[in-house]
N, C-alpha and C positions, 0 to 999 in steps of 0.2 A: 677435211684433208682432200687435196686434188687428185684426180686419177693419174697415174703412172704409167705409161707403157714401159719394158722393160726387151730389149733385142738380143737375141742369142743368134747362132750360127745359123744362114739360111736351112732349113728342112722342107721335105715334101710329107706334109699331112696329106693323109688317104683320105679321100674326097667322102666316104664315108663316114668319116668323123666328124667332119667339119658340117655335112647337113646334117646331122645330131645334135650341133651346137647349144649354148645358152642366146637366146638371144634379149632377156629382160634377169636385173639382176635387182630386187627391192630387198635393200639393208634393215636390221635394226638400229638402233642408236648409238654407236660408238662401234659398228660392226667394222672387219674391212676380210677385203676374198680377192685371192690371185686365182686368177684363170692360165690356163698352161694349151698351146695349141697341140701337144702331142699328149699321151698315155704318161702315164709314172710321173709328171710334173716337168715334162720337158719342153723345148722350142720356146720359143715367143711367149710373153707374159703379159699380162695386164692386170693391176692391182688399184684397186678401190676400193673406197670408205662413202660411197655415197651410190643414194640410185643411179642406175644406169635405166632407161626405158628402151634404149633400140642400141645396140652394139655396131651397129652401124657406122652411127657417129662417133664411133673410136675406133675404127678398123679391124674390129674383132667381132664382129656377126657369124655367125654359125664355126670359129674355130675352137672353141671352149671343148678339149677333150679331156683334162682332169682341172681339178680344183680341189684350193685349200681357202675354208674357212679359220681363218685365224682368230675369227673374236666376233660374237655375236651370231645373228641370224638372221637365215637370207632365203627371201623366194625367189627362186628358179625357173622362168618359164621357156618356152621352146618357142616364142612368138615376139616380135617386140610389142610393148605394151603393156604388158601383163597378159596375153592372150596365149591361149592353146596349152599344150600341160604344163601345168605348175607344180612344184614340188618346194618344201620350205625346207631347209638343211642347218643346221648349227653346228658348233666349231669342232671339226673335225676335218681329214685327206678324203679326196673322190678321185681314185686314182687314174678312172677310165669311165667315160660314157657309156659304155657299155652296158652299164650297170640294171637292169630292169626300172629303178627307180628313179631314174634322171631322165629330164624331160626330152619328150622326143617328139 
């Protein structure tokens, strides 16, 4: 399945959030995960069913501030690459980075 970006109403993400981001997102096999650039699943979206290794390349590098895994499981790192904290998540809401256990 192709990645999806998805565009809501321009918003100003707190710059804090946004260098908290996701910046590597590694699937399991039929997984797929929206990433949201604000809190609670709002602003800007981007949904994929395939590795991502540098968010870069899809204009979504460090705005990942909540996430919904819809199916499957997914490592999470704070680096592109696979690099710097990882965290591996399955289908469940992550409503806020903030979270202690989301990578930073």
């Amino acid at each position: 399945m192709p990645a999806r970006r998805h565009r809501s109403p321009p918003s100003r993400s707190h710059p804090f959030l946004r260098a908290r981001g996701v910046a590597t997102a590694l699937p399991a096999a039929g997984a797929e995960i929206a990433l949201y650039e604000r809190d609670s699943f709002r602003g800007r979206s981007f949904v994929s069913g395939q590795k991502i290794s540098n968010f870069a390349n899809v204009d979504f590098n460090d705005r990942a501030a909540s996430v919904i895994i819809r199916s499957g499981a997914w490592q999470l790192c704070s680096d592109a690459c696979s690099r710097g904290h990882c965290v591996t998540r399955i289908h469940d809401q992550y409503p806020c980075n903030q979270n202690p256990t989301w990578p930073r």
